[in-house]
Backbone bond lengths (Angstrom), bond angles and torsions (degrees), N, CA, C in turn:
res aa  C-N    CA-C-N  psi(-1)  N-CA   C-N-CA  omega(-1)  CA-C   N-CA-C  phi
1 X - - - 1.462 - - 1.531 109.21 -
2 X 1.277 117.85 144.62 1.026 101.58 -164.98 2.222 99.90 -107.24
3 X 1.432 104.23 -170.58 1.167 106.69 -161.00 1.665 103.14 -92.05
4 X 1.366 121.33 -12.87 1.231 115.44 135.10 1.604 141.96 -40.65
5 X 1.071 95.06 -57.57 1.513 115.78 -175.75 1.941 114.63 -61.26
6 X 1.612 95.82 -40.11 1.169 113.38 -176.27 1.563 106.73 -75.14
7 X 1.337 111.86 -31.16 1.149 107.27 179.73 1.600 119.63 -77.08
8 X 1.187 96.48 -2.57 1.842 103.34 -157.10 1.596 77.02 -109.82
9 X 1.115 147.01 -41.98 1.326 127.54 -169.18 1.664 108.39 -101.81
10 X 1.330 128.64 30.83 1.097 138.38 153.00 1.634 104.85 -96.21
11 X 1.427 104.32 -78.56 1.557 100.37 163.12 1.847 124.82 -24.86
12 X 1.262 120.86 -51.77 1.994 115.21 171.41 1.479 87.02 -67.50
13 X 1.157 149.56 -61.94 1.526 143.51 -160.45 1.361 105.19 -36.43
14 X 1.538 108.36 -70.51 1.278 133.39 -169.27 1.918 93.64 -60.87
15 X 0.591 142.89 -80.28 1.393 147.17 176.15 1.584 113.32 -38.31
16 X 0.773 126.46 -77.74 1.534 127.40 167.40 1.645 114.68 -27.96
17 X 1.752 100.82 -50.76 1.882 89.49 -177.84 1.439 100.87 -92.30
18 X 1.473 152.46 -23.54 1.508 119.33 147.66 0.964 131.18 -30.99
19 X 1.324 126.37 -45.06 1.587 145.09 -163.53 1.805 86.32 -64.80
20 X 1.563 115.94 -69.94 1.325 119.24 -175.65 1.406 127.99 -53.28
21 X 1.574 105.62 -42.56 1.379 119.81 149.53 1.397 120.66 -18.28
22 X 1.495 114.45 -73.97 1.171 127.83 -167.56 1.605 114.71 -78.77
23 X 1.517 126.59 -25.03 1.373 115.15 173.35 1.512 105.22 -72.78
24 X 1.093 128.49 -30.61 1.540 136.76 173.32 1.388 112.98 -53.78
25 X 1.592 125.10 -19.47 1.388 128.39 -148.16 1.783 84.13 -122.08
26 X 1.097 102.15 -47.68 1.667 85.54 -165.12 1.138 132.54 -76.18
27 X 2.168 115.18 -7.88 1.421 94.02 170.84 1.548 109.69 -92.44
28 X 1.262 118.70 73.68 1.395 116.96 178.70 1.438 96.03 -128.61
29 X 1.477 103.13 -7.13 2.065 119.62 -159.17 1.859 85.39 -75.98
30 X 1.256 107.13 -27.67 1.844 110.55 -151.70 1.517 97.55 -124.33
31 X 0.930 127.93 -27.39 1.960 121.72 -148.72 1.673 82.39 -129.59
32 X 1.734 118.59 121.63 1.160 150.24 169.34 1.525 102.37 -74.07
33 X 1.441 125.58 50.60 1.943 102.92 -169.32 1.285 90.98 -91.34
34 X 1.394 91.36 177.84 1.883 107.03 -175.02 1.715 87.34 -116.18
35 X 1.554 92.13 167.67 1.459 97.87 -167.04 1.786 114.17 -69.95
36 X 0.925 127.20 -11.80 1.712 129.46 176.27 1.599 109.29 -88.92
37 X 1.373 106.05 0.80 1.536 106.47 178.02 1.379 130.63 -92.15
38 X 1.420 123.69 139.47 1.515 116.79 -135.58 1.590 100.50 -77.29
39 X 1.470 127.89 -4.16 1.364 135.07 174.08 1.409 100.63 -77.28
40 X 1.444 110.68 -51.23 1.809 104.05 173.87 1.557 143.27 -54.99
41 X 1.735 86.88 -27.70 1.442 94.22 171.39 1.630 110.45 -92.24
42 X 1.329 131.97 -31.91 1.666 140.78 -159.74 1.830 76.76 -75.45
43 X 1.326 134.44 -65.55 1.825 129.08 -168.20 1.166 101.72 -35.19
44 X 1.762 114.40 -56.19 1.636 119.43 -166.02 1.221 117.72 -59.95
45 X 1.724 108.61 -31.47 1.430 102.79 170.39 1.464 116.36 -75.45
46 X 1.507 108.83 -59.19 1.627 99.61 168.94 2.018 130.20 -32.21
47 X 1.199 95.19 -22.70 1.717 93.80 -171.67 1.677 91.12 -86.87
48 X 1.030 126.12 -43.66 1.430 136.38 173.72 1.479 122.58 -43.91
49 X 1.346 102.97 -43.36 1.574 105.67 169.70 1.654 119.16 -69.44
50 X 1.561 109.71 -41.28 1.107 128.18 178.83 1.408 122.21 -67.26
51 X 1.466 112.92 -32.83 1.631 122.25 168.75 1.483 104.90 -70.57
52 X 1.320 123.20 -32.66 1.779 117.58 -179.00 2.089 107.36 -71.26
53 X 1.326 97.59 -15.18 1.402 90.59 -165.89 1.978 101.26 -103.41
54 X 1.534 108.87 -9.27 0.716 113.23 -159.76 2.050 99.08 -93.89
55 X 1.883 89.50 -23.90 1.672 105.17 -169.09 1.702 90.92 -79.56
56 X 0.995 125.85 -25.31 1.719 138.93 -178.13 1.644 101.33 -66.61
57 X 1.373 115.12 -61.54 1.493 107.04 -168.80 1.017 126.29 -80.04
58 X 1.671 119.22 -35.77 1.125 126.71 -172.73 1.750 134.12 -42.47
59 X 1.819 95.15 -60.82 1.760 99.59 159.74 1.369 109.89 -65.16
60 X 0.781 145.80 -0.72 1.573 137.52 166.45 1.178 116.85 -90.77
61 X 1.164 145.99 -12.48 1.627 169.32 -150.94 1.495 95.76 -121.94
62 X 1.066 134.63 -54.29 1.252 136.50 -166.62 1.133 128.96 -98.18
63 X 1.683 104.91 -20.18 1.537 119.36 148.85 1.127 114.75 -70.44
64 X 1.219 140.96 -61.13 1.278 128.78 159.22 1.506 135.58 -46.81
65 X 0.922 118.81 24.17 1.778 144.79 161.05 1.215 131.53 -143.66
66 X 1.724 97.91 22.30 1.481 103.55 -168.78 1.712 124.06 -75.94
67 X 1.826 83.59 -3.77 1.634 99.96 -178.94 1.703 108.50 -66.44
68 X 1.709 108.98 -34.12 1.079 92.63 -167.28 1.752 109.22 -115.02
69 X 1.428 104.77 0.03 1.424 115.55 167.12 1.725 135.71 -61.71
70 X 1.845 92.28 -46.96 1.191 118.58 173.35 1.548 102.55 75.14
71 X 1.654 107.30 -166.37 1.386 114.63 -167.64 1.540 102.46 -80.33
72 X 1.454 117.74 -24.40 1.812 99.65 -179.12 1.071 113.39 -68.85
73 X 1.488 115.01 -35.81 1.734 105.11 -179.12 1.280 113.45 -66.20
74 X 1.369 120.06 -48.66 1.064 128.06 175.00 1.889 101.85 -27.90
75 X 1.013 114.03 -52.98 1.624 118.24 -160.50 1.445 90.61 -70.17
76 X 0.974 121.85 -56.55 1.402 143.21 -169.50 1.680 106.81 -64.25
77 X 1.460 114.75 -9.45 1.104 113.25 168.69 1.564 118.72 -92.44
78 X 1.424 89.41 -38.46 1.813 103.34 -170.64 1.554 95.56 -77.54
79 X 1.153 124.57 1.75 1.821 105.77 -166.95 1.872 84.15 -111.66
80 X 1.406 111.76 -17.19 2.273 112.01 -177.64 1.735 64.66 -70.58
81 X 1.531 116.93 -95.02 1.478 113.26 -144.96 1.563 120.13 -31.12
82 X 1.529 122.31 -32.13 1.766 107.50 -179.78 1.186 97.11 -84.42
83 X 1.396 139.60 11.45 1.663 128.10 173.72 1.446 95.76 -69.00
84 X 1.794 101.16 -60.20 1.350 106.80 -158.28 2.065 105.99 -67.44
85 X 1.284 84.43 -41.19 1.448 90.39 166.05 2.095 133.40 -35.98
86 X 1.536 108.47 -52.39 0.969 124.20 -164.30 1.876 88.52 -83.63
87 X 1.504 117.56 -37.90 1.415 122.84 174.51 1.960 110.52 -49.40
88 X 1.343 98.76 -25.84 2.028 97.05 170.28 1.155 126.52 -82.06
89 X 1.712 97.17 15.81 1.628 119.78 -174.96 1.393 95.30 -99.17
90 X 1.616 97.06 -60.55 1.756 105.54 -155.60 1.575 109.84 -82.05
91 X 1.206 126.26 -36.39 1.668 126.47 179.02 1.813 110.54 -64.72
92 X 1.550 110.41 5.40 1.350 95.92 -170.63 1.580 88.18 -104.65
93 X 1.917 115.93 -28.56 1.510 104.19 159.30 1.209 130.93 -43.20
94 X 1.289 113.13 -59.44 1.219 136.47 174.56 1.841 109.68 -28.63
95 X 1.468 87.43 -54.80 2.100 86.27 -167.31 1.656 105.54 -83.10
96 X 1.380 118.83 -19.62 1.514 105.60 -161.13 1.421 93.31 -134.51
97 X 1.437 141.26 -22.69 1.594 123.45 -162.65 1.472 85.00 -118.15
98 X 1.010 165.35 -43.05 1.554 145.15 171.04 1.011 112.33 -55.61
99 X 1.494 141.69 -67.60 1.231 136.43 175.89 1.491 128.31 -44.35
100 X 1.769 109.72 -21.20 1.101 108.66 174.15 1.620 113.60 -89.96
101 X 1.389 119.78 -17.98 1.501 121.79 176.59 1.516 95.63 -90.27
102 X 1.536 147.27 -11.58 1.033 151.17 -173.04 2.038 98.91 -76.59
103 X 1.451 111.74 -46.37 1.449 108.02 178.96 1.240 92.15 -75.19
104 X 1.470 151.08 -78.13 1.335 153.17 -164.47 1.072 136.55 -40.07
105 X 1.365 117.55 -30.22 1.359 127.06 151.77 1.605 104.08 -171.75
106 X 1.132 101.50 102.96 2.027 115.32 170.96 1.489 99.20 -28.74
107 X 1.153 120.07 -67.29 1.468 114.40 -160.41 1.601 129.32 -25.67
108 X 1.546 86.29 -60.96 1.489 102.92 168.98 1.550 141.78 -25.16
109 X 1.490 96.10 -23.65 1.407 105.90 -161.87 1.494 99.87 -151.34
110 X 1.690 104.78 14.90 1.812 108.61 159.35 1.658 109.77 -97.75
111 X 1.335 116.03 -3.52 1.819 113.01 -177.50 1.219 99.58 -94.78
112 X 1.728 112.69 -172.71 1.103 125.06 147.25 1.513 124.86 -36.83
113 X 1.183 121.98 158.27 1.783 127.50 -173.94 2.138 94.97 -92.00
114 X 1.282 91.93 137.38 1.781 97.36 170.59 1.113 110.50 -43.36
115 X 1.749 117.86 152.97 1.006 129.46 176.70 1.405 126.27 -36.26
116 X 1.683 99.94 -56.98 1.513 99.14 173.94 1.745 129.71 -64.71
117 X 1.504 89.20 -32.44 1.500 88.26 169.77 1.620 115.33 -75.91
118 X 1.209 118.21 -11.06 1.433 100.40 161.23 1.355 122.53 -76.82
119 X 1.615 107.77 -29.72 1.544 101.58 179.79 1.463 129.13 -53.96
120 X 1.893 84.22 -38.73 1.934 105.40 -174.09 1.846 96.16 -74.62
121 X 1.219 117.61 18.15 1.987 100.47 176.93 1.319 77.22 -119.44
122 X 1.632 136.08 -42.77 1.018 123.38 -174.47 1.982 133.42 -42.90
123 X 1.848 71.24 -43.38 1.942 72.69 -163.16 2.090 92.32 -86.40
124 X 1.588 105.32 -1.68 1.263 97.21 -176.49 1.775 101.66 -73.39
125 X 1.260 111.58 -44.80 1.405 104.82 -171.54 1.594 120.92 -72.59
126 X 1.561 107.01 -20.85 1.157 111.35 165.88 1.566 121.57 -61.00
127 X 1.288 111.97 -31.89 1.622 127.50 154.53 1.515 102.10 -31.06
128 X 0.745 85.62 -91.15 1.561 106.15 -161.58 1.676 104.76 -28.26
129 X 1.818 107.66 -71.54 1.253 111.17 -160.73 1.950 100.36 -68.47
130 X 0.893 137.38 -2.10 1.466 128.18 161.10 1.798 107.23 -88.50
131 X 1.256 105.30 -33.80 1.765 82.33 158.17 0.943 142.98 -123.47
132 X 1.519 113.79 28.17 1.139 120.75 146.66 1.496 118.21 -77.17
133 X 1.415 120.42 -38.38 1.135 121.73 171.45 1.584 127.49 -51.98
134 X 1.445 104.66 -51.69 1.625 132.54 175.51 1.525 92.35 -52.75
135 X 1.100 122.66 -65.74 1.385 122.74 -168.20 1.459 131.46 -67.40
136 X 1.316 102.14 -15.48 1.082 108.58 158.59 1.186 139.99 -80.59
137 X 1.643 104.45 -44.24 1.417 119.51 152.65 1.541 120.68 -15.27
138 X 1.408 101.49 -71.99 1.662 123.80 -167.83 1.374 86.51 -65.69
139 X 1.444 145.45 -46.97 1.654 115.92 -173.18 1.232 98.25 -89.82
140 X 0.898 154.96 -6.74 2.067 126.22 165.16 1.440 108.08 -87.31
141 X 1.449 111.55 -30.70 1.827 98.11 146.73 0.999 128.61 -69.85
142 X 1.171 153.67 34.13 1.369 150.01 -133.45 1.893 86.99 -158.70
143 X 1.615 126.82 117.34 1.511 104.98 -179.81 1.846 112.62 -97.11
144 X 2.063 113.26 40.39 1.120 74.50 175.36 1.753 78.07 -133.66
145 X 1.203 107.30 161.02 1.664 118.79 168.35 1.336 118.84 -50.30
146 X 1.847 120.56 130.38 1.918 100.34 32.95 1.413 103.21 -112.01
147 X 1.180 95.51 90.15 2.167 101.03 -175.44 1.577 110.09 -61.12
148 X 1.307 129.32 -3.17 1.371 110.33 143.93 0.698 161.21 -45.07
149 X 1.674 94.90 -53.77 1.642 121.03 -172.14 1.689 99.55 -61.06
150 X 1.147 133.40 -39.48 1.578 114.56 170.46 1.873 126.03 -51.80
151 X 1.235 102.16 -19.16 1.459 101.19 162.03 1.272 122.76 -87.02
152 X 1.362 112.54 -21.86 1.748 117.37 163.77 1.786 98.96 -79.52
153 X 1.001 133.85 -10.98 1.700 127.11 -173.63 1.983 83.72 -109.72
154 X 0.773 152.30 -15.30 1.630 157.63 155.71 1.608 99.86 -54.67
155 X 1.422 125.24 -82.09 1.166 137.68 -169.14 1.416 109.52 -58.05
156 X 1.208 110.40 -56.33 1.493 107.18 -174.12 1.991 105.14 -64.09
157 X 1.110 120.14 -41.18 1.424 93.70 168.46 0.927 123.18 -102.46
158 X 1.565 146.53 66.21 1.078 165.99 160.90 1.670 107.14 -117.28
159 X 1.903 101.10 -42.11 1.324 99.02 172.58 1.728 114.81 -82.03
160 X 1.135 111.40 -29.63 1.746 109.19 170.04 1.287 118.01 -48.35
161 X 1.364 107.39 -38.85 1.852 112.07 -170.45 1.037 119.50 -74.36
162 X 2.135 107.71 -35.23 1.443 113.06 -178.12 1.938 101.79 -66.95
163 X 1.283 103.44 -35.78 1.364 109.26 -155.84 1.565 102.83 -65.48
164 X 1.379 128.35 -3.84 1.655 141.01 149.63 1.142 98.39 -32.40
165 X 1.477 123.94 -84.32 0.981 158.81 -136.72 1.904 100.90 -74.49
166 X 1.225 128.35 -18.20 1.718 120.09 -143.96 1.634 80.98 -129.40
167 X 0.920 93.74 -179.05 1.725 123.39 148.54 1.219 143.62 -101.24
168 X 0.881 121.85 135.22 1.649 125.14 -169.04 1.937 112.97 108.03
169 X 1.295 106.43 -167.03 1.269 101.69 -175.72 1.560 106.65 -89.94
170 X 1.255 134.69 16.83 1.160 127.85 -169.03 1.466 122.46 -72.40
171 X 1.216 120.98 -0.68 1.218 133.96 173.74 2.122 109.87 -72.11
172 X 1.532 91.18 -46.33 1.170 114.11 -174.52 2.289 103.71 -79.18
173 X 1.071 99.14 -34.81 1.749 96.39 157.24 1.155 104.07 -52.80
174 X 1.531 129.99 -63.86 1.452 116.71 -163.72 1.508 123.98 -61.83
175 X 1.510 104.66 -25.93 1.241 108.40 178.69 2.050 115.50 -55.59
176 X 1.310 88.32 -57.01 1.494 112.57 162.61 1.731 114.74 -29.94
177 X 1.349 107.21 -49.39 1.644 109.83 -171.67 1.912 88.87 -76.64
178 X 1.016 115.20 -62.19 1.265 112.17 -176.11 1.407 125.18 -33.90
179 X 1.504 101.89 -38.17 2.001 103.22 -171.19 1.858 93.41 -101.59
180 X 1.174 136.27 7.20 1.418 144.59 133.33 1.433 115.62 -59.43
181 X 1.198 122.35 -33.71 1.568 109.79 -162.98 1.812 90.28 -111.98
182 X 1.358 108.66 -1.43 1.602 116.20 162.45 1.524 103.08 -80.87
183 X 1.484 131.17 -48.41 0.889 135.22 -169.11 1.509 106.37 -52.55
184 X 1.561 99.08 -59.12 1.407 102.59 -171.22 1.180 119.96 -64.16
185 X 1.396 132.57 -20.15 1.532 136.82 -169.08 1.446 109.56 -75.71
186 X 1.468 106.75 -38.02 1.391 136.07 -174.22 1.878 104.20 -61.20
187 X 1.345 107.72 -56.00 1.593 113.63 -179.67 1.363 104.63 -74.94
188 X 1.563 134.03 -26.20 1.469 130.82 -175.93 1.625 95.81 -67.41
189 X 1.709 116.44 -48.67 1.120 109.74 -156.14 1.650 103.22 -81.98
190 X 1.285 150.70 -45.53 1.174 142.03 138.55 1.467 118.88 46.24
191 X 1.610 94.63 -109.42 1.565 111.71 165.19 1.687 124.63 -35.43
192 X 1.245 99.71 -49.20 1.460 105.90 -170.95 1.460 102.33 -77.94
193 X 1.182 145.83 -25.14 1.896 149.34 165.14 1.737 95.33 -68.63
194 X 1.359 127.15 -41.36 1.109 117.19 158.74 1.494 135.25 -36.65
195 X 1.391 99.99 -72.26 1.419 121.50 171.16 1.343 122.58 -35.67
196 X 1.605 110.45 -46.38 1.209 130.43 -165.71 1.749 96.22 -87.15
197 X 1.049 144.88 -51.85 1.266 124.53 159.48 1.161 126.48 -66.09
198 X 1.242 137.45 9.29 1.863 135.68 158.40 1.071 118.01 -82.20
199 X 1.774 116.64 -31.58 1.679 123.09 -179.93 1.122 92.69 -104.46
200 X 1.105 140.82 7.85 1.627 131.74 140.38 1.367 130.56 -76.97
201 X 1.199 108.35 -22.43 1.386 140.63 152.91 1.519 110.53 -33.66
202 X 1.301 89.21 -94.23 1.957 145.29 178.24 1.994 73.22 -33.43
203 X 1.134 113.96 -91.17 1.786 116.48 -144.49 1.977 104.25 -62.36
204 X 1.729 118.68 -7.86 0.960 105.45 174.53 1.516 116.21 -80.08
205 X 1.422 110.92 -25.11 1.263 122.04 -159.09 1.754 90.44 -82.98
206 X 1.030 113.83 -58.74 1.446 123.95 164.66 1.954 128.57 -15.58
């Protein structure tokens, strides 16, 4: 396969499981379910599928722009992938071990989460907001498009981390801005991996 190809099917990877990511994430924006409810568990699976496709594209997306990413993104890449990564931990709670302590005894899963499981959301979100941040960095330094989308991958985990901290789903908005400004990085970079193999093309034949 070549390093075209690989790059082009990291990029649909990466794109496809945000996309999935995010329908999984948003009816939580509107629908109050409790965790044994069959909307709570079918999301957890949906975000689950989407984090495996999302842990698939990502280093491949970012290796293939590593010319203009450099080593922070790079860091800033590998610390997005164990977010989504450490998330193929927690969405499998989510669908089958809450809901099952949810019939068995409610309590369980009306408090705070155990120590350790707070630590493991802890160092998960800390994931995130160092590479989303890192990664963003490296694309608005970076002088070629879509040098935005790192300020939408800035904001969105800054808002995930605060959203630890608050109430409501706003933690889970930020996530949302984040796999948007994945989205977008993903379609900027596209064309231009294109480009770059046609005049590679073009100058062999040449």
């Amino acid at each position: 396969m070549s390093s075209t190809s690989l790059k082009r099917l990291s990029g649909l990877s990466l794109l496809t499981g945000s996309v999935i990511v995010i329908v999984g994430i948003v009816p939580g924006f509107f629908v109050d379910s409790g965790p044994a409810d069959t909307l709570s568990v079918a999301t957890a699976l949906i975000r689950l599928i989407g984090a495996m496709l999302v842990v698939l594209g990502l280093p491949g997306v970012s290796l293939g722009g590593n010319q203009r990413i450099g080593v922070l993104g790079l860091i800033g890449s590998v610390c997005t992938s164990l977010f989504f990564l450490m998330a193929l931990a927690t969405e499998p709670i989510f669908a089958f071990v809450f809901p099952y302590l949810a019939v068995k005894d409610p309590s369980l899963v009306s408090g705070p989460p155990p120590a350790p499981l707070f630590i493991f959301f802890t160092i998960d979100g800390l994931m995130l907001l160092i590479g989303g941040v890192l990664l963003g960095i490296a694309i608005l330094r970076s002088a070629v498009p879509p040098r935005w989308s790192g300020l939408v991958l800035i904001i969105g985990a800054l808002v995930s981390f605060a959203g630890g901290f608050l109430q409501g789903p706003i933690g889970d908005l930020g996530t949302v801005i984040v796999l948007i400004g994945l989205i977008w990085l993903t379609i900027g970079l596209w064309p231009k991996q294109a480009d770059t193999s046609v005049s590679a093309a073009v100058y062999q034949r040449a």
